[in-house]
PyMOL Python script that loads the backbone (N, CA, C, O; Angstrom):
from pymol import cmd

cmd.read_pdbstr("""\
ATOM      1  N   UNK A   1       0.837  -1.181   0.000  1.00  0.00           N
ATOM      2  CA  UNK A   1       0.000   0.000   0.000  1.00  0.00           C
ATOM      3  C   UNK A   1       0.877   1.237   0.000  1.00  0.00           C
ATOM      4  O   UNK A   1       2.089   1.251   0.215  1.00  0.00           O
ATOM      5  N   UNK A   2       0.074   2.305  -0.278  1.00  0.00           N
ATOM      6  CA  UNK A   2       1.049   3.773  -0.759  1.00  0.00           C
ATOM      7  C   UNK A   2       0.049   4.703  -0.338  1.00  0.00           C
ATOM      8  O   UNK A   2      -1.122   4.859  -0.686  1.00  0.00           O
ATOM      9  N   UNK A   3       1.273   5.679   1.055  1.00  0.00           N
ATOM     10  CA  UNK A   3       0.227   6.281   1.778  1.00  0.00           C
ATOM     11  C   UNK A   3       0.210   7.433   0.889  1.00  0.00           C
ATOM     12  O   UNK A   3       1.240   7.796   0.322  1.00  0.00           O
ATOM     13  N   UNK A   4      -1.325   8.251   0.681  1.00  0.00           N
ATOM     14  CA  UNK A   4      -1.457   9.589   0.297  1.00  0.00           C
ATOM     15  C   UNK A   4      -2.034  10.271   0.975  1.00  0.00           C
ATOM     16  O   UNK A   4      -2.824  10.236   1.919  1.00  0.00           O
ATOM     17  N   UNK A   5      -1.051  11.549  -0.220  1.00  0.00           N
ATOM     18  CA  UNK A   5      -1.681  12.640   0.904  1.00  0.00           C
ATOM     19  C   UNK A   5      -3.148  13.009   0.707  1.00  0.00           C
ATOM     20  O   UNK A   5      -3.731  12.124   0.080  1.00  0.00           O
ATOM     21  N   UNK A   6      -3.926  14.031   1.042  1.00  0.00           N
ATOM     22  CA  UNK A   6      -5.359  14.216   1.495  1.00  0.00           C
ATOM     23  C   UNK A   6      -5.025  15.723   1.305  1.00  0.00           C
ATOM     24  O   UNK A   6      -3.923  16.249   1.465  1.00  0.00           O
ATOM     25  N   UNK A   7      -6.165  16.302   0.942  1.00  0.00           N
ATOM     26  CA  UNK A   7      -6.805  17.953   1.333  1.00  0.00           C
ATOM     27  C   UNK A   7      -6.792  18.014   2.532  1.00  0.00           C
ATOM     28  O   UNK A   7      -5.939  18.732   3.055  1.00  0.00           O
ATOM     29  N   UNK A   8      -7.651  17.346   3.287  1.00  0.00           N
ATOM     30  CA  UNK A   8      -7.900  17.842   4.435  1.00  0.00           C
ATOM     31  C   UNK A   8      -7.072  17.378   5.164  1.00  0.00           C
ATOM     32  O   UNK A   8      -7.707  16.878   6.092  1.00  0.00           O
ATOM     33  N   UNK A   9      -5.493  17.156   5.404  1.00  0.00           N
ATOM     34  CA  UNK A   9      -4.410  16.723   5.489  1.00  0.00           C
ATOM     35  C   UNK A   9      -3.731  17.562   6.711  1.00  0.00           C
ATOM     36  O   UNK A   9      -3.932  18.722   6.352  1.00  0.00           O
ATOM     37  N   UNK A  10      -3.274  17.602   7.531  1.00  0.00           N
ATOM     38  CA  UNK A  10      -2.997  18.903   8.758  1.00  0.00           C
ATOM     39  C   UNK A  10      -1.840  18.763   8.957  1.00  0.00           C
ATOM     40  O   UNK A  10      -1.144  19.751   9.191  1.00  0.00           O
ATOM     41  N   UNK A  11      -1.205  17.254   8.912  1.00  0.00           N
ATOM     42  CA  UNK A  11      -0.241  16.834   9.796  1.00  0.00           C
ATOM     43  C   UNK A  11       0.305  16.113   8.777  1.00  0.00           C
ATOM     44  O   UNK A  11      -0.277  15.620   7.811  1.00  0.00           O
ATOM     45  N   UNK A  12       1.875  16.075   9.159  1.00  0.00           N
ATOM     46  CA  UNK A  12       2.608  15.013   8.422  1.00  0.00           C
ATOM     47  C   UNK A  12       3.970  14.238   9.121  1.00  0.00           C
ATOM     48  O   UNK A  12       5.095  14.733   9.195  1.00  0.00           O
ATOM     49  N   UNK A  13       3.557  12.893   9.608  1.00  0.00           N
ATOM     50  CA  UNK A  13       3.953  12.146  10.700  1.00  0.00           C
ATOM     51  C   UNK A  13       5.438  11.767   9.930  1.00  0.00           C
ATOM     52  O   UNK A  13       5.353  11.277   8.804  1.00  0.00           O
ATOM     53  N   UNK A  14       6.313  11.909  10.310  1.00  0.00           N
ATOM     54  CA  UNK A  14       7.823  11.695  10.355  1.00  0.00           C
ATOM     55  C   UNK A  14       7.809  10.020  10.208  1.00  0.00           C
ATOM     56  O   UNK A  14       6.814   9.416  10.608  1.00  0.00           O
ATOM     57  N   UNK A  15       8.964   9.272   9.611  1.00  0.00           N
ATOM     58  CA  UNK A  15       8.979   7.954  10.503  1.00  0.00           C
ATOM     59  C   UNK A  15       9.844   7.597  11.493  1.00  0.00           C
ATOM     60  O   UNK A  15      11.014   7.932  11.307  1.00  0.00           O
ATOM     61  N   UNK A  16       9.496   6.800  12.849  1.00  0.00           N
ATOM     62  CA  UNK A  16      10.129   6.879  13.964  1.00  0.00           C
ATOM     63  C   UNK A  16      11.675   6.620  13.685  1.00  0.00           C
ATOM     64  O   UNK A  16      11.990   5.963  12.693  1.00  0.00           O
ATOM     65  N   UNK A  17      12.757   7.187  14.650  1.00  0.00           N
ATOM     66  CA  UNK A  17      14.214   7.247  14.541  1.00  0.00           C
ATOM     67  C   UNK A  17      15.113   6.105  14.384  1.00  0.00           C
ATOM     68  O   UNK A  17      16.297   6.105  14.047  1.00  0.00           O
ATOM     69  N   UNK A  18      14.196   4.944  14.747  1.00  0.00           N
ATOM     70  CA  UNK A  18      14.771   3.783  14.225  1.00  0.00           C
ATOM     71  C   UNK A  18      14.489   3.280  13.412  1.00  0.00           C
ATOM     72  O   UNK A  18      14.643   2.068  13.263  1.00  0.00           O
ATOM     73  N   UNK A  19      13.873   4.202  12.444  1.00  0.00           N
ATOM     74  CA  UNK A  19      13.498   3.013  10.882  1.00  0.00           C
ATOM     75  C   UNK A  19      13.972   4.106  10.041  1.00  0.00           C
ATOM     76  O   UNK A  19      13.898   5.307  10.299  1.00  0.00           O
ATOM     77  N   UNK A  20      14.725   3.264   8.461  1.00  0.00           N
ATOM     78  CA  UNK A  20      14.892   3.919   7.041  1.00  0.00           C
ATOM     79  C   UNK A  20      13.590   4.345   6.456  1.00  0.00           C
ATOM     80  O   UNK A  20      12.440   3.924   6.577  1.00  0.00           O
ATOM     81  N   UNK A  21      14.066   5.190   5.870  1.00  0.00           N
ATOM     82  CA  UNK A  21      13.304   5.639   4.818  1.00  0.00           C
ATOM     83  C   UNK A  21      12.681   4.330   3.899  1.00  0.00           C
ATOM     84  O   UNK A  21      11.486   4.416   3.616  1.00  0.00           O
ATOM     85  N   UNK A  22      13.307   3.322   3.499  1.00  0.00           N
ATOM     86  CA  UNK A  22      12.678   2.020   2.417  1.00  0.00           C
ATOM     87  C   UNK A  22      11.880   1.596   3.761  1.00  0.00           C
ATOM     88  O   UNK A  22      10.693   1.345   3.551  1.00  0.00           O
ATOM     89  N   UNK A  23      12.201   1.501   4.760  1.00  0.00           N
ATOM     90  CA  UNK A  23      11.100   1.308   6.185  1.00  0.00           C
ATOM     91  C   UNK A  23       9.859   1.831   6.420  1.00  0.00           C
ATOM     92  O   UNK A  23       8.808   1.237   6.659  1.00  0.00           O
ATOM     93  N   UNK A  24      10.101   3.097   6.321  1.00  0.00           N
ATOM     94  CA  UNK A  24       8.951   3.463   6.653  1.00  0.00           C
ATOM     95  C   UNK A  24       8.461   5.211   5.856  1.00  0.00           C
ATOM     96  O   UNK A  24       9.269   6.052   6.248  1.00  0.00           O
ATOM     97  N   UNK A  25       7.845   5.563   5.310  1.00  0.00           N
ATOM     98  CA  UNK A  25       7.694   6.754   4.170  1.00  0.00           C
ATOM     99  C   UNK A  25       6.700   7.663   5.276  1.00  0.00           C
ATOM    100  O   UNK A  25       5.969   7.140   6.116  1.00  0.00           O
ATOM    101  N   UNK A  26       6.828   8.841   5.104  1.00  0.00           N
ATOM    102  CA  UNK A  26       6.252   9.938   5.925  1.00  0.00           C
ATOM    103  C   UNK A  26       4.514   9.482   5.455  1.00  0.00           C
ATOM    104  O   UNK A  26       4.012   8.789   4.571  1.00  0.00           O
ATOM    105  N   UNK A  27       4.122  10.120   6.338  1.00  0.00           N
ATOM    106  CA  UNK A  27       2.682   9.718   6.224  1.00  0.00           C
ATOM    107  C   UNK A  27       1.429  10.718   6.514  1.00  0.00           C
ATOM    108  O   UNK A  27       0.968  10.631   7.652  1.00  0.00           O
ATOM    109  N   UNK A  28       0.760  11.746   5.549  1.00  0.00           N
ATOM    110  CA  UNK A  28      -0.055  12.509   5.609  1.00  0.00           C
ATOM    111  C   UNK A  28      -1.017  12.254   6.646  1.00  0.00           C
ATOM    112  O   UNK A  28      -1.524  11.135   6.715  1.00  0.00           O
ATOM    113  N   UNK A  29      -1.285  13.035   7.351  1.00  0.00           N
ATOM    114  CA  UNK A  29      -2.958  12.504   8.343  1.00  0.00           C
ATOM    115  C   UNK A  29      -3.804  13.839   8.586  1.00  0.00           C
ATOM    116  O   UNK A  29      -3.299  14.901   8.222  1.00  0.00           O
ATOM    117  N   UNK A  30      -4.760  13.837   9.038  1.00  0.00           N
ATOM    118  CA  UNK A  30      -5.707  14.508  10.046  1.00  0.00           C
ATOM    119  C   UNK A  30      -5.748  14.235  11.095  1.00  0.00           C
ATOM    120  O   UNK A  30      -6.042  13.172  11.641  1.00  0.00           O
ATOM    121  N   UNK A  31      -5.302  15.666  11.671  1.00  0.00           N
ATOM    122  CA  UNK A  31      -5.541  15.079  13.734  1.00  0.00           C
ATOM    123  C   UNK A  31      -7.007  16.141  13.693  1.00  0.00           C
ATOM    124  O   UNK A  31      -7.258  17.281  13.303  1.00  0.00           O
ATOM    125  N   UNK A  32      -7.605  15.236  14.210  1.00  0.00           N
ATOM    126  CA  UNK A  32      -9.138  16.067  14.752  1.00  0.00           C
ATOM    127  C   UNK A  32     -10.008  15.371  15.492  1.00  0.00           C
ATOM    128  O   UNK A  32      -9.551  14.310  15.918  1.00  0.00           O
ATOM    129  N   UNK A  33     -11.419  15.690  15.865  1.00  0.00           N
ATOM    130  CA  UNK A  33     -12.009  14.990  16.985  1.00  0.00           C
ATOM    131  C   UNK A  33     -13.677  14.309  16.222  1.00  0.00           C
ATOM    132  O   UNK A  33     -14.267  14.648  15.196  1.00  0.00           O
ATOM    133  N   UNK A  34     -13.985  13.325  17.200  1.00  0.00           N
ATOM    134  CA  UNK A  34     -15.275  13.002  16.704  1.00  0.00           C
ATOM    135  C   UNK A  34     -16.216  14.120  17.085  1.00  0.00           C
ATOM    136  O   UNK A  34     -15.771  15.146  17.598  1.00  0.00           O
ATOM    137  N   UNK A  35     -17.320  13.975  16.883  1.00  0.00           N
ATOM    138  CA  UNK A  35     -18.346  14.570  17.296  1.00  0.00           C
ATOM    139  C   UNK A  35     -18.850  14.838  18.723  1.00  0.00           C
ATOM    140  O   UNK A  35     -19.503  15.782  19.169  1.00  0.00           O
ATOM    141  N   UNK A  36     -18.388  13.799  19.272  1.00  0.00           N
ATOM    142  CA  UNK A  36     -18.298  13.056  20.680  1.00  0.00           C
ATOM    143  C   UNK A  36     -17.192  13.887  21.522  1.00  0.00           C
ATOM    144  O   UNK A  36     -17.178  13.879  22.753  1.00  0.00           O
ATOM    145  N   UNK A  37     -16.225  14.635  20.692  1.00  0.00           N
ATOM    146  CA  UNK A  37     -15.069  14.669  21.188  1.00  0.00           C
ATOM    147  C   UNK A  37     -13.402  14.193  21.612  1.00  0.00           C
ATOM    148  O   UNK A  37     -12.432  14.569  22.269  1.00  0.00           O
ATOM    149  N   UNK A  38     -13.951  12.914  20.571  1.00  0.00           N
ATOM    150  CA  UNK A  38     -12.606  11.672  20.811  1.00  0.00           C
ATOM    151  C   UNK A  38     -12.003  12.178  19.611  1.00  0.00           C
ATOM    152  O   UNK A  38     -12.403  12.529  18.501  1.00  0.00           O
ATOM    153  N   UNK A  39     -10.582  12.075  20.389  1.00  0.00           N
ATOM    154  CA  UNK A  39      -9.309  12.581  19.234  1.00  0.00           C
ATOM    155  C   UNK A  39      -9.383  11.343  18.178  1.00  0.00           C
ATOM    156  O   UNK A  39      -9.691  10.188  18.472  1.00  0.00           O
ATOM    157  N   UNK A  40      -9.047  11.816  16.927  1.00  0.00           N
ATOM    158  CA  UNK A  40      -8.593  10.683  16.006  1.00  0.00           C
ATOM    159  C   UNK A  40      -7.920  11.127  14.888  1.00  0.00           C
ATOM    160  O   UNK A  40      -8.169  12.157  14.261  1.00  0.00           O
ATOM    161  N   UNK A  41      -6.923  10.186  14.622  1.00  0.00           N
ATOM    162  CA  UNK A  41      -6.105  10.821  13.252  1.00  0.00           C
ATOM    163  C   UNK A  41      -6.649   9.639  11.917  1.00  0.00           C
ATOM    164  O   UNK A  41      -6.829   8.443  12.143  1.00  0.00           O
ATOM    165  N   UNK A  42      -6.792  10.118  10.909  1.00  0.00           N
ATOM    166  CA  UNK A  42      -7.469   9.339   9.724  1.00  0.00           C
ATOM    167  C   UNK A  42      -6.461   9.586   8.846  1.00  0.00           C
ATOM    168  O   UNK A  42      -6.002  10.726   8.901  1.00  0.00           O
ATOM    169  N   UNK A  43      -5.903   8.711   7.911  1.00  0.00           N
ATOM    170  CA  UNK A  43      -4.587   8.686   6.840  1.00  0.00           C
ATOM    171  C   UNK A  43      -4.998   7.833   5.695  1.00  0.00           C
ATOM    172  O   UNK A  43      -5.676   6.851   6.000  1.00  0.00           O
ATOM    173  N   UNK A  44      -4.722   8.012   4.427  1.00  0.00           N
ATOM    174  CA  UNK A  44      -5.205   7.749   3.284  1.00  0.00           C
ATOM    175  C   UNK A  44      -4.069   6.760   2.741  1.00  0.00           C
ATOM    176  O   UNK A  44      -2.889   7.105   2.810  1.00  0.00           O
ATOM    177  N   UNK A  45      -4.443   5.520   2.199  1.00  0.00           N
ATOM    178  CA  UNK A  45      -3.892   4.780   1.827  1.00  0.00           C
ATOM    179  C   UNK A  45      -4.262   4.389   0.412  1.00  0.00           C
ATOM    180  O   UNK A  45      -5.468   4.621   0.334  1.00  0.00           O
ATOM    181  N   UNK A  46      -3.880   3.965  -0.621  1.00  0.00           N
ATOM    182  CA  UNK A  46      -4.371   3.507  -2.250  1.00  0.00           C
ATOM    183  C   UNK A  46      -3.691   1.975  -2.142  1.00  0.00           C
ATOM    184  O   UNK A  46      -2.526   2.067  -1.755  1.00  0.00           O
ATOM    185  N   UNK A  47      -4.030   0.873  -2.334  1.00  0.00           N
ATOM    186  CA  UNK A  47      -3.622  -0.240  -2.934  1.00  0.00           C
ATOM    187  C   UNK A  47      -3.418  -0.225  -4.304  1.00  0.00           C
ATOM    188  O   UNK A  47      -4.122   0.108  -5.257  1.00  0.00           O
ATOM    189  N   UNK A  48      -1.847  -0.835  -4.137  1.00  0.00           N
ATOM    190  CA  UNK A  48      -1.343  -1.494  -5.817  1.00  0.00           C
ATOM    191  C   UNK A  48      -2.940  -2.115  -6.347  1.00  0.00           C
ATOM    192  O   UNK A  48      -4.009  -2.088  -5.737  1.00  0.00           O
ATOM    193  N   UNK A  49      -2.550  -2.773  -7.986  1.00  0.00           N
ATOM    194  CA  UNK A  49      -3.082  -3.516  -8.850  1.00  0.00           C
ATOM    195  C   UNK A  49      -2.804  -4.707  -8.193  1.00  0.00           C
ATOM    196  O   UNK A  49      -3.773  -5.452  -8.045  1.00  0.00           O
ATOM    197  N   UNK A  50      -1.669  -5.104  -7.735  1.00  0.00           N
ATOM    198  CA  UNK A  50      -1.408  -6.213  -7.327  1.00  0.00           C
ATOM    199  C   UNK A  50      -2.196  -6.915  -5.851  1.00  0.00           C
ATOM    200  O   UNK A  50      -2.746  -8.011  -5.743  1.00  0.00           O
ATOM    201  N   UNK A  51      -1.999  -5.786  -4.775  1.00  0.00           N
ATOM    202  CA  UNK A  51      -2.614  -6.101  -3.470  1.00  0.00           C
ATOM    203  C   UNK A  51      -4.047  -5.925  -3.793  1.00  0.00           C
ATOM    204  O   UNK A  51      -4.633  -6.774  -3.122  1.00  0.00           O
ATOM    205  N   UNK A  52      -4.983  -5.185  -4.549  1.00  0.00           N
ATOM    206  CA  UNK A  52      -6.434  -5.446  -4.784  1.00  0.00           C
ATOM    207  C   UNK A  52      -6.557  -6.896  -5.541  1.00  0.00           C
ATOM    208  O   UNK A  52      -7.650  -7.463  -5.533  1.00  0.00           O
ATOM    209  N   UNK A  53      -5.420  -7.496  -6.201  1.00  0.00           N
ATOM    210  CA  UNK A  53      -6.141  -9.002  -6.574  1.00  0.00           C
ATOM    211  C   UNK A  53      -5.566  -9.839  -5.679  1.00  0.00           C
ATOM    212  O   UNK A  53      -5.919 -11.012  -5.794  1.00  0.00           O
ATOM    213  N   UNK A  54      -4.586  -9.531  -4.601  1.00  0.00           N
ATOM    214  CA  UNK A  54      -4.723 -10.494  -3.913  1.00  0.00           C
ATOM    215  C   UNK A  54      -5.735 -10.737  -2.697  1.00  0.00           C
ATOM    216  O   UNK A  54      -5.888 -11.805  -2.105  1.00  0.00           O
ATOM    217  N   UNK A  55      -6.461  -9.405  -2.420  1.00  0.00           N
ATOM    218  CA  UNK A  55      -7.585  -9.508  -1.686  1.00  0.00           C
ATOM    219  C   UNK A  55      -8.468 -10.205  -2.245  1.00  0.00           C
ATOM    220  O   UNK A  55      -8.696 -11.281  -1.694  1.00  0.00           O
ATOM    221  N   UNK A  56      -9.227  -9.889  -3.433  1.00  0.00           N
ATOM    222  CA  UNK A  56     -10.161 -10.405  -3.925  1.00  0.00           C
ATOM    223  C   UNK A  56      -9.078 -12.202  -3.819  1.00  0.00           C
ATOM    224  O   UNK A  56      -9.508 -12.816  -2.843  1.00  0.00           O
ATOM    225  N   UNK A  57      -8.671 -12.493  -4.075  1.00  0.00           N
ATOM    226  CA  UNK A  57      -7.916 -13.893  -3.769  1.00  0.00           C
ATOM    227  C   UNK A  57      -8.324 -14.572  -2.378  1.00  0.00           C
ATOM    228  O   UNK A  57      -8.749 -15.723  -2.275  1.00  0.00           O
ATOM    229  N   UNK A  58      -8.109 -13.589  -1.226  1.00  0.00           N
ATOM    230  CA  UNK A  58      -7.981 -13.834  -0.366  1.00  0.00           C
ATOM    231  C   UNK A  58      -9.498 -13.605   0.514  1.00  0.00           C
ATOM    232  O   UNK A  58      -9.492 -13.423   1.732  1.00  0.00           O
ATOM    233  N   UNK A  59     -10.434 -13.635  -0.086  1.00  0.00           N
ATOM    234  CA  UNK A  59     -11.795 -13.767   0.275  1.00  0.00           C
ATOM    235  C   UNK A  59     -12.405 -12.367   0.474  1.00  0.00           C
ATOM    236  O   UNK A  59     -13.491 -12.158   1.015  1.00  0.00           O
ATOM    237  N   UNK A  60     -11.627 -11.492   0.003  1.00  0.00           N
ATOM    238  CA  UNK A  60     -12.101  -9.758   0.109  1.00  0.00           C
ATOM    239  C   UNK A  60     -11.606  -9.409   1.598  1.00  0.00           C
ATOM    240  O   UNK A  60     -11.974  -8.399   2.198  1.00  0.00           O
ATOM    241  N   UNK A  61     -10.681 -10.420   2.141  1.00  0.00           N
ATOM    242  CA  UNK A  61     -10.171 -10.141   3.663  1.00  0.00           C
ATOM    243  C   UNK A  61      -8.637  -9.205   3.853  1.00  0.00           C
ATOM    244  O   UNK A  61      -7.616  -9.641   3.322  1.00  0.00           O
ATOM    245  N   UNK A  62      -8.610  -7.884   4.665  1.00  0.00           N
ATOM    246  CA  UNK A  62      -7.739  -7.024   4.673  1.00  0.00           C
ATOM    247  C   UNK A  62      -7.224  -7.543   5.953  1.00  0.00           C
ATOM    248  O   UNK A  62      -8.091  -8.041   6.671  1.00  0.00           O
ATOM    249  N   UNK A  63      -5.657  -7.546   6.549  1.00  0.00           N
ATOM    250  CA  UNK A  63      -5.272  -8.156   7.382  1.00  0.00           C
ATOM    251  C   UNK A  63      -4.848  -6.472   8.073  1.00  0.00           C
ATOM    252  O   UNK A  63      -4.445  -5.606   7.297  1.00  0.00           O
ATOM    253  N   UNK A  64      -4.993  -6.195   9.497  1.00  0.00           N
ATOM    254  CA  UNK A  64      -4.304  -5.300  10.121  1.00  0.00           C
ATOM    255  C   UNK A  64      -3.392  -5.624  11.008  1.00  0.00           C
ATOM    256  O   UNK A  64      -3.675  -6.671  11.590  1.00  0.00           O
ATOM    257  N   UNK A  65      -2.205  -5.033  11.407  1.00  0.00           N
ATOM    258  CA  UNK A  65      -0.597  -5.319  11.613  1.00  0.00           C
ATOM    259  C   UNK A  65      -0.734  -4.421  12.457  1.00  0.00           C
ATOM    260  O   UNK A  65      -1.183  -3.470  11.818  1.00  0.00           O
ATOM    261  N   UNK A  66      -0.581  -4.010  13.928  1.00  0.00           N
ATOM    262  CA  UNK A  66      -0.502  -2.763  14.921  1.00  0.00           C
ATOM    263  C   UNK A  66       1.121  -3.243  15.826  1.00  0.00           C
ATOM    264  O   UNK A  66       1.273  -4.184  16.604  1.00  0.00           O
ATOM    265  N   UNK A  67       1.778  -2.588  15.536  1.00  0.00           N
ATOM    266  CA  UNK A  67       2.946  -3.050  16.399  1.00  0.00           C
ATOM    267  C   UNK A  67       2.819  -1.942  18.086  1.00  0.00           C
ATOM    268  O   UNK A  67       2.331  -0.851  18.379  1.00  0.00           O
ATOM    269  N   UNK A  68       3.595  -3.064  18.822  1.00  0.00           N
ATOM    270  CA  UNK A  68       3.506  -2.676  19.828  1.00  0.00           C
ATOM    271  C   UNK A  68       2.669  -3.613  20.265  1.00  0.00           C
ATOM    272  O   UNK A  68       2.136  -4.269  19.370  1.00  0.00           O
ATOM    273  N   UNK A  69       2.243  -4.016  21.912  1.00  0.00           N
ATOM    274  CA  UNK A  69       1.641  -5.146  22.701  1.00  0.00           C
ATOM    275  C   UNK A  69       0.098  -4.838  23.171  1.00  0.00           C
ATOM    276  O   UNK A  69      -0.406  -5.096  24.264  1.00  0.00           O
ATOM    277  N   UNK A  70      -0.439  -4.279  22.153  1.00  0.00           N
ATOM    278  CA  UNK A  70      -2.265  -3.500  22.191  1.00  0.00           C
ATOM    279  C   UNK A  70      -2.645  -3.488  21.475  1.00  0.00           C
ATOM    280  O   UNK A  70      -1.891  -3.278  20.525  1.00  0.00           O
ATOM    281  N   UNK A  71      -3.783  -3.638  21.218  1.00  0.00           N
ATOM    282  CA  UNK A  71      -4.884  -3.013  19.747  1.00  0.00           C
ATOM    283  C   UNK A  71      -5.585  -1.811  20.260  1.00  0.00           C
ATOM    284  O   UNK A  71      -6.570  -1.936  20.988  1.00  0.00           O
ATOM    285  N   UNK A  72      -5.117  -0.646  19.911  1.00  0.00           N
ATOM    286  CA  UNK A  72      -6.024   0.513  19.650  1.00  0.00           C
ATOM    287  C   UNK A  72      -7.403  -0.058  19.190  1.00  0.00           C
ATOM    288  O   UNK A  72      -7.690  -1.199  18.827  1.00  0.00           O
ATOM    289  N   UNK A  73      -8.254   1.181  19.321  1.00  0.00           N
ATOM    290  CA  UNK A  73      -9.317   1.243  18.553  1.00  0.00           C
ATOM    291  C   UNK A  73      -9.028   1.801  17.359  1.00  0.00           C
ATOM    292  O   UNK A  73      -8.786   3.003  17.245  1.00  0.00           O
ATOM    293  N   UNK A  74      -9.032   1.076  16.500  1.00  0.00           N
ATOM    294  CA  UNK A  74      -9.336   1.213  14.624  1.00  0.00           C
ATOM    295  C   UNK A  74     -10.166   1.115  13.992  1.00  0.00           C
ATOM    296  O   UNK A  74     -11.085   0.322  14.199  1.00  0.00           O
ATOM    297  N   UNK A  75     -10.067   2.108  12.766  1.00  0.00           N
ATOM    298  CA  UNK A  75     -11.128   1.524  11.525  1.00  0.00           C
ATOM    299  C   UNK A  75     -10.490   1.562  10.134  1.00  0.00           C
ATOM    300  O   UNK A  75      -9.451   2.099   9.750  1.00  0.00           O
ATOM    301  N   UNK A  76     -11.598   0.690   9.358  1.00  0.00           N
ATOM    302  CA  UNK A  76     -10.448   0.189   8.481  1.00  0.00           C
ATOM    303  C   UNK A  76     -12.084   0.706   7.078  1.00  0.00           C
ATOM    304  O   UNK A  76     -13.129   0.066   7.200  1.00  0.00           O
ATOM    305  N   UNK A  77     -12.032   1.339   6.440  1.00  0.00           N
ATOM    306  CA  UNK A  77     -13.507   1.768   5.533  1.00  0.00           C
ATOM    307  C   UNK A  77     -12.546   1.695   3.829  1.00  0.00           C
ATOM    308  O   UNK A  77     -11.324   1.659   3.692  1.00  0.00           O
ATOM    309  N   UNK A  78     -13.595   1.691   2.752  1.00  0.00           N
ATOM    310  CA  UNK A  78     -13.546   1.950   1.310  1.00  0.00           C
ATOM    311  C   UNK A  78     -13.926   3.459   1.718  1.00  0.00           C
ATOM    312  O   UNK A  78     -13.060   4.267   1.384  1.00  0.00           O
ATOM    313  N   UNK A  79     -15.000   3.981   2.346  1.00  0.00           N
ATOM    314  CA  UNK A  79     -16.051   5.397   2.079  1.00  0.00           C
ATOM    315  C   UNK A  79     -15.295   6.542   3.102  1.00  0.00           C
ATOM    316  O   UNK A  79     -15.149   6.759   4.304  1.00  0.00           O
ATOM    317  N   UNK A  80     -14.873   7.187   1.621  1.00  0.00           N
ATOM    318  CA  UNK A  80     -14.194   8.776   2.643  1.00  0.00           C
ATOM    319  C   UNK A  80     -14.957   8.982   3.627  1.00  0.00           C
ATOM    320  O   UNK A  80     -16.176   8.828   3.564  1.00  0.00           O
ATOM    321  N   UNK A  81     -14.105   9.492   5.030  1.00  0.00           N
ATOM    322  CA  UNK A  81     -14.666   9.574   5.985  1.00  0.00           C
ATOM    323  C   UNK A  81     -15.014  10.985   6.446  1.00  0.00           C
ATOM    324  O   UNK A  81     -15.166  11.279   7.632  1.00  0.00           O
ATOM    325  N   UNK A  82     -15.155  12.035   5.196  1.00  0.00           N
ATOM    326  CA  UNK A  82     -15.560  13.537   5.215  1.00  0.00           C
ATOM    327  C   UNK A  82     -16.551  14.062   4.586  1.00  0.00           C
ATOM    328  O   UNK A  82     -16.771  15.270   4.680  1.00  0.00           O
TER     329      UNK A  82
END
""", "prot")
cmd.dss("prot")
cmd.show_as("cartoon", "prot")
cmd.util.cbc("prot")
cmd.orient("prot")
C-alpha cells in the first residue's frame, strides 16, 4: 500500500528514529475529533493492482498489523470519511 496525501491533510507524521526511509515513508494525516469529542487521526492509503487481486484472492479479507503489545481502537472503511 502507498500512503497519500489528502486535502484535508494537517499533519505530516515523520517515521520513527529507528526506521529507514525504504522502512517506513512519511505519512499525511488529520488530527481532529469526533463529534463526541474523541481525538482521532485518519490517513489515506491507495492499494497497488497487485494487493487489490490479492484480496479479492484472499476472500475480500484485509489483514491489520498494529505493532507494539495492544490493539487501539481502529477503523479500516472503502467510504471517505468527510
Amino acid at each position: 500500500m502507498v500512503p497519500c496525501s489528502f486535502t484535508e491533510a494537517n499533519v505530516v507524521l515523520d517515521r520513527p528514529p529507528d526506521m529507514t526511509a525504504d522502512q517506513c515513508d512519511p505519512l499525511s494525516v488529520l488530527r481532529t475529533s469526533t463529534e463526541q469529542g474523541m481525538p482521532v487521526v485518519v490517513s489515506c492509503w491507495k492499494l497497488t493492482q497487485e494487493e487489490l487481486a490479492e484480496i479479492v484472492r484472499n476472500g475480500g479479507r484485509i489483514w491489520l498489523t498494529v505493532y507494539g503489545q495492544t490493539m487501539p481502537p481502529v477503523s479500516l472503511s472503502g467510504q471517505r470519511p468527510f
